[in-house]
C-alpha positions in Angstrom: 5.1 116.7 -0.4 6.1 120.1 -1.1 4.9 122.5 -3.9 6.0 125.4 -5.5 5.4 127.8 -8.4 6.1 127.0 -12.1 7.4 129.2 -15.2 7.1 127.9 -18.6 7.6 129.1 -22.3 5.3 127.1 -25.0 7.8 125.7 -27.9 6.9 125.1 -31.3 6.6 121.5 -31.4 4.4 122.0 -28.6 6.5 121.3 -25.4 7.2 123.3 -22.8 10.5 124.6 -21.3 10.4 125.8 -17.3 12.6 128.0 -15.4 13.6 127.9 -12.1 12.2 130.9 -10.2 15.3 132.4 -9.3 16.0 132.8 -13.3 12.9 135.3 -13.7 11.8 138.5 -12.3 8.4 138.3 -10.4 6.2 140.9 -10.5 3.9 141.3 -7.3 0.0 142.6 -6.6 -0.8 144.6 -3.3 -1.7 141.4 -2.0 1.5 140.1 -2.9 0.5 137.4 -5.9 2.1 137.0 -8.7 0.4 138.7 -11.8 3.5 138.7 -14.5 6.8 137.6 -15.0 10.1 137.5 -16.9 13.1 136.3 -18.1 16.1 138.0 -15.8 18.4 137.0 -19.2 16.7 138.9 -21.5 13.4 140.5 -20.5 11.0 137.7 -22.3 7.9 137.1 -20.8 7.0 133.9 -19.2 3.9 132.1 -18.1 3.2 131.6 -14.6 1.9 128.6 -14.6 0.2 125.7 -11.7 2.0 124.8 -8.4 2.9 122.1 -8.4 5.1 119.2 -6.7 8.7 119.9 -7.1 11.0 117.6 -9.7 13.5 118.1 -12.0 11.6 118.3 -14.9 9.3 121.1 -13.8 12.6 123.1 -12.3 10.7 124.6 -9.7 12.9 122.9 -7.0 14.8 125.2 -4.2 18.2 124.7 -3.9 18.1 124.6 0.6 21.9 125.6 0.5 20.8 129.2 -1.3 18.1 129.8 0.9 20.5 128.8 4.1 22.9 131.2 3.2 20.1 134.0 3.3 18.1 133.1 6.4 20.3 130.3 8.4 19.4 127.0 8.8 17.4 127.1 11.9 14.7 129.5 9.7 14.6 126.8 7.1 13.6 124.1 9.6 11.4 126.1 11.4 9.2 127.4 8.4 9.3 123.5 7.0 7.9 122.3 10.6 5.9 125.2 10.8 3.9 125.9 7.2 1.8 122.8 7.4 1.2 120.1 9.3 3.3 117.0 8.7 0.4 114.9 6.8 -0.2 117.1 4.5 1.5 119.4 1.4 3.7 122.1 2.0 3.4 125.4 -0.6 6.7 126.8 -0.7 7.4 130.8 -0.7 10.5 132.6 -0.3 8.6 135.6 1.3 7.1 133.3 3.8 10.6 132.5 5.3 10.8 136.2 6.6 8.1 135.5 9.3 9.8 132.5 11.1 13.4 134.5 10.3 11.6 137.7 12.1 10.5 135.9 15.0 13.9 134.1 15.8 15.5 137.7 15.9 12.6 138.7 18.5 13.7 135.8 20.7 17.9 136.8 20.4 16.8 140.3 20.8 14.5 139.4 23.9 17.4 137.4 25.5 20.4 139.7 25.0 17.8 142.4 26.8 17.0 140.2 29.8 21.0 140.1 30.1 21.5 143.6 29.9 18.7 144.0 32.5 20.3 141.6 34.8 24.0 143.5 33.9 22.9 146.6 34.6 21.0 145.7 38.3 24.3 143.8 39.0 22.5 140.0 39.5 24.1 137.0 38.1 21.9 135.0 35.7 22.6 131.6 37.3 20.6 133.1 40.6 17.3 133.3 38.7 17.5 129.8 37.8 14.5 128.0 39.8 13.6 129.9 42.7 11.2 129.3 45.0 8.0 131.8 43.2 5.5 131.3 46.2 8.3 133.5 48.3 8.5 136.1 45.4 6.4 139.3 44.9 5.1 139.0 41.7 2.3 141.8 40.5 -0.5 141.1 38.2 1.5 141.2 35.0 4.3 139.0 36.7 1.4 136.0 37.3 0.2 136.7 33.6 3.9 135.5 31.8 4.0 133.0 34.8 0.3 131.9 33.5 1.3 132.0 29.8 4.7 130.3 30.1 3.0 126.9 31.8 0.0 127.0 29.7 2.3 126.9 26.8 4.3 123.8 28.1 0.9 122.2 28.4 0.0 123.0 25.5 2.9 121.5 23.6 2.9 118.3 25.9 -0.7 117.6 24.3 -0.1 118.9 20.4 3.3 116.8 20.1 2.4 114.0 23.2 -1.4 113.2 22.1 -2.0 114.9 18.8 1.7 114.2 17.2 1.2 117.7 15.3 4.1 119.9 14.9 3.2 122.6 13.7 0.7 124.5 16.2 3.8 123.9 19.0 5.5 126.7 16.9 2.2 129.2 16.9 2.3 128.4 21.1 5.7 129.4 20.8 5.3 132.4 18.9 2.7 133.5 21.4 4.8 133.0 24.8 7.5 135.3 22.5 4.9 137.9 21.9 4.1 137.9 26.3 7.3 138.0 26.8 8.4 141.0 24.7 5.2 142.5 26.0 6.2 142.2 29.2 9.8 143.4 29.1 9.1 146.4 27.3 5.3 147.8 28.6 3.7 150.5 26.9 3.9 152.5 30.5 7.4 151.4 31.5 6.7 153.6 34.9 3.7 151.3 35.9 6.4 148.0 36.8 9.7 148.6 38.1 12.3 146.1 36.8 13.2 144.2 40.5 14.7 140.7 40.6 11.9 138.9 41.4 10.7 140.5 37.7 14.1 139.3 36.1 12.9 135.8 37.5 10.0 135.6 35.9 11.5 136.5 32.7 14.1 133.6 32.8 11.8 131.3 34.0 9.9 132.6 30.6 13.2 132.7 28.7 14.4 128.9 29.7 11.6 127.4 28.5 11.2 129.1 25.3 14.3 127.8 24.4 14.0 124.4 25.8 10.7 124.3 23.7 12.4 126.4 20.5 15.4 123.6 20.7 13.5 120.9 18.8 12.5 123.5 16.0 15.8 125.6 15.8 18.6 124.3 17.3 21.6 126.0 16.3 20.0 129.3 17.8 18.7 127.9 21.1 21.5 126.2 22.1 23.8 129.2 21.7 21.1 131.7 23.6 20.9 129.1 26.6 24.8 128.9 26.7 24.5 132.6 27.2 22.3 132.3 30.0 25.0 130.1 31.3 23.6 127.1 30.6 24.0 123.3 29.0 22.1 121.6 26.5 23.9 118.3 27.5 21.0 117.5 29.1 18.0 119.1 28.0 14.5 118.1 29.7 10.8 118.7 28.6 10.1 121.4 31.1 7.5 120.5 33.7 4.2 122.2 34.3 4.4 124.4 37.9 0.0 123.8 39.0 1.0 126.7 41.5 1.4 129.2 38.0 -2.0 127.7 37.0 -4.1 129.4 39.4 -5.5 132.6 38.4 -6.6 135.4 41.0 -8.9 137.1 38.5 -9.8 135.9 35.0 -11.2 138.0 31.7 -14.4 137.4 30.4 -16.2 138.3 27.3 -19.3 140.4 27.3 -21.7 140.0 24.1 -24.4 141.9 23.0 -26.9 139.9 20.5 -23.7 138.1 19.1 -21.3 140.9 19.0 -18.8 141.8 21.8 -18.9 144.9 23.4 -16.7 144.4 26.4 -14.4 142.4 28.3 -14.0 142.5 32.4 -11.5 141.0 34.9 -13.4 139.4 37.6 -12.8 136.7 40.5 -12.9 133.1 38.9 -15.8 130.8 39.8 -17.6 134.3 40.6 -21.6 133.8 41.2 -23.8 134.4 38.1 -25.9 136.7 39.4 -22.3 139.2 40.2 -21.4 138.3 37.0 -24.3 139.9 35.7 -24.1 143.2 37.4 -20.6 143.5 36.9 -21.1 143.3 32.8 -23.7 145.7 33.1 -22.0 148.2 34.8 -19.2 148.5 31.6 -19.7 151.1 29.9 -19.0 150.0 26.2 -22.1 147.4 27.8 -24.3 149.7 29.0 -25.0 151.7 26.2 -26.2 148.6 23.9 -28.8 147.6 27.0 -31.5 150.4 26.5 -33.9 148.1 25.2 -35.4 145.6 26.8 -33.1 142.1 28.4 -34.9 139.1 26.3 -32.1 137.2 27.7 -28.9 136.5 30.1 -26.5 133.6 29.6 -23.5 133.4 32.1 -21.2 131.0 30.6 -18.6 129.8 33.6 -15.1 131.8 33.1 -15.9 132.5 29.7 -18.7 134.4 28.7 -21.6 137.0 29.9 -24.2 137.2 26.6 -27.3 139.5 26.8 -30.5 139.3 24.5 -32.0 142.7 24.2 -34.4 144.1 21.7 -36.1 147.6 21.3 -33.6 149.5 20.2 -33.0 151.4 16.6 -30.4 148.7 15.6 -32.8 146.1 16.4 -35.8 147.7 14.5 -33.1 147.8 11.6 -32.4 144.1 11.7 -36.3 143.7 12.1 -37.3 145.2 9.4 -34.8 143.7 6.8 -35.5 140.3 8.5 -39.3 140.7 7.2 -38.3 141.9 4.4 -36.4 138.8 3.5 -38.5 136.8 5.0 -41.4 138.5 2.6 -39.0 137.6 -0.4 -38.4 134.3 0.7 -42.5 133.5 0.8 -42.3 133.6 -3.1 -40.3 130.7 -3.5 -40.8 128.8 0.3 -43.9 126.5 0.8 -44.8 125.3 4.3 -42.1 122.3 4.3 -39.9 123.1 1.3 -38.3 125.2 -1.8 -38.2 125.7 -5.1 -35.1 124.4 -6.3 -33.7 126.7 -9.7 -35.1 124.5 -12.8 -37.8 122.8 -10.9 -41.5 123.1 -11.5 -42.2 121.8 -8.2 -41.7 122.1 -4.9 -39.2 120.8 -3.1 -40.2 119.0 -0.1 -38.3 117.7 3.0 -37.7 114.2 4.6 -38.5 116.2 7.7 -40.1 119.2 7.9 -38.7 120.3 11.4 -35.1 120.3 13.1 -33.6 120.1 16.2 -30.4 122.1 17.1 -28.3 120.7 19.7 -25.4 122.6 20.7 -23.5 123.5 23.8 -23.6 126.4 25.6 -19.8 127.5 25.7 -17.9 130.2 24.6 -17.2 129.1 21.3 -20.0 126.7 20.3 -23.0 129.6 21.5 -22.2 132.4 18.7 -22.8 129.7 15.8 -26.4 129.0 17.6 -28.0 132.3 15.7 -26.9 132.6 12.6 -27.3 128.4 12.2 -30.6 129.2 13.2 -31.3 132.2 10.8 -29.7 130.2 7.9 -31.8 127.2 8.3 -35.1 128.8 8.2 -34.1 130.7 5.7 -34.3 127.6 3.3 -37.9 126.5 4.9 -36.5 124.3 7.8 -38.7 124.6 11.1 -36.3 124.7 13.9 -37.4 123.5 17.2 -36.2 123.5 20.8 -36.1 120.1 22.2 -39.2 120.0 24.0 -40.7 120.6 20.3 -39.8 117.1 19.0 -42.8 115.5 17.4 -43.6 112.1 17.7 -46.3 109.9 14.7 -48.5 106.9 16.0 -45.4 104.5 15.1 -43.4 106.3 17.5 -40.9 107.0 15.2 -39.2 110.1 15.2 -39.8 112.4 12.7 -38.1 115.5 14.0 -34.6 115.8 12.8 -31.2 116.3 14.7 -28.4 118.6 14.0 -25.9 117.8 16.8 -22.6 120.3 16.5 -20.0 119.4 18.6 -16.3 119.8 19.5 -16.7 123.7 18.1 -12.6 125.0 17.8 -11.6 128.2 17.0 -7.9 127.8 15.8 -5.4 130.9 15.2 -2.1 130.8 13.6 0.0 133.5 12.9 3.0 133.9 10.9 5.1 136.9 12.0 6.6 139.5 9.9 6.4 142.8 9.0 2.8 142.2 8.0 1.8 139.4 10.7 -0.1 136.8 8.4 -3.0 135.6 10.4 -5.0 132.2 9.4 -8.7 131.4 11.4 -9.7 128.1 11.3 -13.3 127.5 12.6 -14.3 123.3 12.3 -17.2 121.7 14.5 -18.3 117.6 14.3 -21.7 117.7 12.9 -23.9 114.8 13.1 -27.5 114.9 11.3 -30.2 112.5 12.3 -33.6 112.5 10.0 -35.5 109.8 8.1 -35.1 108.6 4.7 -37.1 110.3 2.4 -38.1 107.4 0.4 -40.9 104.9 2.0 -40.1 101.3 1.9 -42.2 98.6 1.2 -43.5 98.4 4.7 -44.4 101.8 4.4 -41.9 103.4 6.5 -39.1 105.1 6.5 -35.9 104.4 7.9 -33.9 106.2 10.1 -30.5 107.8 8.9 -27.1 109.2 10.5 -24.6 110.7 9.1 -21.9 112.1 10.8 -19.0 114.8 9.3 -16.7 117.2 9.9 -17.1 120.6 9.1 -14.1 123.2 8.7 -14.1 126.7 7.7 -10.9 129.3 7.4 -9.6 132.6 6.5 -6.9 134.7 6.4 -5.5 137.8 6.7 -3.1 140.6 7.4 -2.4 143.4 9.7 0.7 145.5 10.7 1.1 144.4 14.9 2.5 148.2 15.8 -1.3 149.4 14.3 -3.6 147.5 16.5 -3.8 149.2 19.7 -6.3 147.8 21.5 -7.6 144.7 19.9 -7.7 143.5 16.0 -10.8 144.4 14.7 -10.2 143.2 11.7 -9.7 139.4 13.5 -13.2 140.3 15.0 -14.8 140.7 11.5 -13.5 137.6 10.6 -14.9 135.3 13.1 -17.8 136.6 12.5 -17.9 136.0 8.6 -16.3 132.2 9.9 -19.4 131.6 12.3 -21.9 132.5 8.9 -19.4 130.6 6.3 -19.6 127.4 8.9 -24.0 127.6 9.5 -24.3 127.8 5.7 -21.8 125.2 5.3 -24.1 122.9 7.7 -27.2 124.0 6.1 -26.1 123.3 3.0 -24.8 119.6 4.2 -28.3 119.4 6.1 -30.6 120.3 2.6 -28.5 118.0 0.5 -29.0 115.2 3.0 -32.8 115.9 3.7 -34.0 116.1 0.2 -35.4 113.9 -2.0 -32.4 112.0 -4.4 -34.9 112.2 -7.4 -37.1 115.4 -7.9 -41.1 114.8 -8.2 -42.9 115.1 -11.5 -43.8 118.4 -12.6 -47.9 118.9 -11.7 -49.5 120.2 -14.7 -52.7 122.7 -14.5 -55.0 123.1 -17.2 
């Protein structure tokens, strides 16, 4: 089903008239939202009313011819296969178009330059078709696009093969693009010279873009592989090379009490203990060690995470914890809250919790605030040894098992890349009821439920230089948004369905 925006005029038997979009003039916020509009006939203003599904009656429908003529049918499909997945309701916007429109020009800008390259050195294109890569001399860089061009096919074979979704393909898509141009124009042209075995790697990169891009755009990849002197008569799903799968070094993240400080290229499968020493030795590291190491996880490929406290930031975060924790005493008893309204306390099903979560590079950063956010509403969280067990041996320590932590990123490429995190995690709670039956137990209860947070934002790609900060800040907020969202799952399972009578005091 697809949406779109409505404009309406109230008339005086109390119907309403609506105008198609392209009849009134829009004006925008600096987020780009609508906050008025009017009447391109005769300056009236007009209410901007609900999206809602298109029809006839609502004239909020877009004629596909108009919007063809402006951005070519190949952006059209795209954006349709792209905006949301196939399942689920598609919100039309014109501006929205300009991303998948900007991104096709990248790939037929990317192309004619690898042509002119191969012009220019005198190499005909139909030699760089499949050659042998163990013979070539590929640097670092080189392996990288080699790395990124099979991960994608992968990648796709799963989403389209195994998940049938057809929208993140395009994202995977976008991404190999992005590599690509990266690699044919680096920001230090001097340090790679442009040698055949180079020109290779870009048509390796090139082909099976466009094999991929053919099921999303057709008209465009079909004429860009022609011009690489080739047929679509026959077009296969490419095949994974394992050989462009093995990585000589790999780039792991260095954290500092939940926040990253560094990032180092290092041997894969290397020993923890060099893994270690090798963080410390970074100097964006270093400086955040001065206190004293609490703790050192080494997280295979992924991940180095220290535990230090004793420094001033630490103090800082030490003294507001206790001075939340000092506010929170005036409504917390020993096993529950107050609840706004209530004259009584609020008490658990089970006073004490469990966390269970894996220890990999996505999962771990949701550990501390989850933590912080549960005893922060009076739940006593316990490491597994902690469990306690009454004389019926029933277990009366509760369970929050997170699982299957993904951290999704789509991005919509325009002037103004629009960037959308999506952080979701299986939860599964296991605590007792807090009613006592007739037997004088209580029973036992699971419940199992997805949990999804997401966000979005925007930043102009030629401004980020290093890394996107911005991005950064908003994992961060997604790792907080999804522990409260589990907390607050976890309080409205664990407490009482019917508060207790208010205790009077004479």
């Amino acid at each position: 089903m697809v949406l779109s925006l409505t404009f309406y005029l109230h008339n005086y038997d109390g119907s309403k008239t609506y105008y198609y979009a392209s009849d009134v003039d829009i004006k925008l916020d600096e987020r780009g939202q609508p906050i008025n509009a009017s009447l391109k006939a005769d300056g009236k203003p007009v209410i901007i009313g609900k999206i809602e599904k298109m029809s006839k009656s609502k004239n909020n429908g877009v004629d596909p011819q108009a919007t063809i003529d402006e951005y070519g049918a190949d952006t059209v499909r795209l954006y349709t296969l792209f905006a949301s997945p196939a399942d689920q309701t598609l919100e039309w916007s014109d501006d929205s178009l300009k991303g998948p429109y900007n991104f096709l020009k990248k790939v037929w800008r990317a192309v004619a330059e690898h042509i002119s390259q191969a012009e220019n050195m005198g190499i005909e294109l139909d030699t760089l078709t499949q050659p042998d890569f163990a013979s070539l001399s590929l640097d670092k860089h080189a392996k990288a696009l080699r790395l990124k061009t099979h991960e994608t096919i992968g990648k796709i074979d799963n989403d389209l093969g195994e998940r049938l979704a057809t929208n993140t393909p395009v994202s995977s898509l976008m991404e190999l693009a992005y590599e690509l141009v990266a690699y044919m124009a680096p920001v230090a042209p001097q340090a790679r010279q442009l040698t055949p075995d180079t020109l290779a790697v870009q048509q390796e990169a090139i082909t099976v873009l466009l094999t991929l891009l053919s099921m999303y755009a057709p008209h465009i990849s079909e004429e860009l592989l022609s011009q690489l002197g080739m047929t679509t008569d026959a077009l296969t799903f490419p095949a994974i090379d394992e050989s462009a799968l093995v990585q000589d070094s790999i780039t792991m993240v260095v954290q500092v009490n939940g926040k990253v400080r560094g990032k180092m290229d290092i041997a894969p499968d290397s020993d923890p203990e060099t893994v270690k020493a090798e963080a410390k030795q970074i100097d964006s590291v270093a400086k955040f060690l001065t206190g004293e190491i609490k703790k050192e996880i080494v997280v295979p490929n992924k991940l180095v995470y220290f535990v230090v406290g004793g420094y001033f930031n630490m103090k800082i975060k030490t003294l507001l914890v206790a001075l939340v924790t000092t506010l929170t005493t005036l409504t917390l008893s020993s096993c529950g809250f107050h609840l706004r309204g209530m004259d009584t306390t609020m008490n658990y099903g089970v006073g004490s919790a469990v966390l269970s979560l894996s220890d990999d590079a996505t999962t771990f950063p949701l550990k501390e605030p989850l933590k912080n956010q549960l005893e922060a509403v009076g739940v006593n969280v316990v490491d597994d040894i902690g469990r306690q067990i009454n004389q019926s041996n029933q277990l009366y320590t509760a369970t929050i098992r997170v699982e299957n932590v993904q951290l999704q990123k789509y991005e919509l490429v325009g002037v103004l890349t629009e960037v959308r995190l999506v952080l979701s995690a299986d939860v599964t709670y296991q605590t007792l009821q807090t009613e006592v039956s007739s037997t004088g137990s209580r029973m036992p209860v699971i419940v199992k439920s997805p949990v999804q947070v997401e966000r979005s934002y925007q930043f102009n790609e030629a401004s980020v230089s290093v890394e996107d900060q911005q991005g950064e800040q908003v994992k961060d907020w997604l790792y907080d948004a999804l522990a409260r969202r589990i907390t607050d799952q976890y309080v409205a399972l664990s407490l009482p369905k019917v508060a207790p009578s208010a205790v009077t005091s004479n």
